[in-house]
C-alpha positions in Angstrom: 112.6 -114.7 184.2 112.4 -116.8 187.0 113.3 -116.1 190.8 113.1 -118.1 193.1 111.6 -117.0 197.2 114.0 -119.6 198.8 117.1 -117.4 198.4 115.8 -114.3 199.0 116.4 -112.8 195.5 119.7 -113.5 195.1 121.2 -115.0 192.1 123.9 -117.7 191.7 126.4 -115.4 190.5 125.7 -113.0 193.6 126.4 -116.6 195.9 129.3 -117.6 194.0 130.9 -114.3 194.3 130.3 -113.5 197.9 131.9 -116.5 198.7 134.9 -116.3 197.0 135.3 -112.7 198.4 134.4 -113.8 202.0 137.1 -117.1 201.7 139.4 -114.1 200.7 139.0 -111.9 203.1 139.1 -114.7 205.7 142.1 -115.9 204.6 144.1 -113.2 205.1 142.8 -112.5 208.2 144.1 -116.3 208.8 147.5 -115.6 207.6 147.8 -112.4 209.3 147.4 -114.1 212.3 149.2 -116.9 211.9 152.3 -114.5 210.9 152.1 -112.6 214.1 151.6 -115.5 216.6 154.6 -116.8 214.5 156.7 -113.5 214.5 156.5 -112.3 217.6 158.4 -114.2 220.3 157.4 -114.5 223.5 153.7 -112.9 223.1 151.9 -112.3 225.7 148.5 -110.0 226.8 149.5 -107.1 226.6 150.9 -107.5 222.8 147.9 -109.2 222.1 145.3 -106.5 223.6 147.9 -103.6 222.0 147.3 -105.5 218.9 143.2 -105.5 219.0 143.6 -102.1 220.7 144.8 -100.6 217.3 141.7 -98.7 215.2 142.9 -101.2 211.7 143.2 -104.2 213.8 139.6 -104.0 214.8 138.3 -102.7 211.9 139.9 -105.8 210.1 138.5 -108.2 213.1 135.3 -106.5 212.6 135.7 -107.7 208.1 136.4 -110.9 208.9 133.3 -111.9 211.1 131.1 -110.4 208.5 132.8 -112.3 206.0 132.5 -115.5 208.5 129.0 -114.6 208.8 128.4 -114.8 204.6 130.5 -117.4 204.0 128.6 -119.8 206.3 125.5 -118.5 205.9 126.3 -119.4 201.7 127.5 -122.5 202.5 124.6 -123.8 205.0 121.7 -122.3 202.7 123.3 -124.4 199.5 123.7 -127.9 202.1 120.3 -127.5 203.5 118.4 -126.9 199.9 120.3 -129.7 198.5 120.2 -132.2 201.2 116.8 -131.3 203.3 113.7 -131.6 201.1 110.8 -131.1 203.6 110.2 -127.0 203.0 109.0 -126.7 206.8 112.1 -128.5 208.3 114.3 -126.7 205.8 113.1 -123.2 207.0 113.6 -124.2 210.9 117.1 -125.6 210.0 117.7 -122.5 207.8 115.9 -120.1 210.6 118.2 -121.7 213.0 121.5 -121.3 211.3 120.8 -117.9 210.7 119.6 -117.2 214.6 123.0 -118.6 215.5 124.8 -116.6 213.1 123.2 -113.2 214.3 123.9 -113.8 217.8 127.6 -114.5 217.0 128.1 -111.5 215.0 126.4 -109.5 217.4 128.6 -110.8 220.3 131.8 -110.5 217.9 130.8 -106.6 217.9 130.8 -106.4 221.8 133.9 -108.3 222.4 135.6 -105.9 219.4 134.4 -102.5 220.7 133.0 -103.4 224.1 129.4 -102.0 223.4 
């Protein structure tokens, strides 16, 4: 069998289904939003923070990031092995990506649960 070392021993199945699960998962999120900017009149802070306050509410936030956080990192690993052929740029434009994508989810966590 081979593997390859690129995508750290994933398979294209694995890929395929973690982002169909992630665009799931985000797209609730998505609509649930959408439905309670749209359904509550008149919103302001402190229906927003009572929202976030709520245990589900952050636990849900918390889903969605991570999802963010595979979906991209699916979708930027497939565009920069297709499109950027040079291995050592590749791995600085992959290395990047994923820098950026760590520090996001890490300050998504402190703005959830203030850590």
């Amino acid at each position: 069998m081979v593997r390859s070392v690129t995508n750290l021993g994933r398979t294209g199945a694995y890929d395929w289904l973690m982002q169909r699960v992630s665009a799931v998962v985000l797209a609730l999120y998505t609509l649930f939003l959408t439905g309670f900017v749209l359904g509550s009149s008149d919103l302001d802070y402190a229906q927003w923070a009572g929202l976030f306050d709520q245990m589900w509410m952050r636990i849900f936030s918390l889903l969605a990031l991570i999802s963010l956080g595979i979906h991209s990192w699916v979708g930027l690993w497939t565009i920069t092995t297709d499109y950027i052929k040079p291995t050592a740029l590749r791995f600085v434009v992959q290395a990047g990506c994923g820098l950026i994508m760590f520090v996001y989810l890490v300050w998504g966590v402190e703005i959830l649960w203030g850590l």
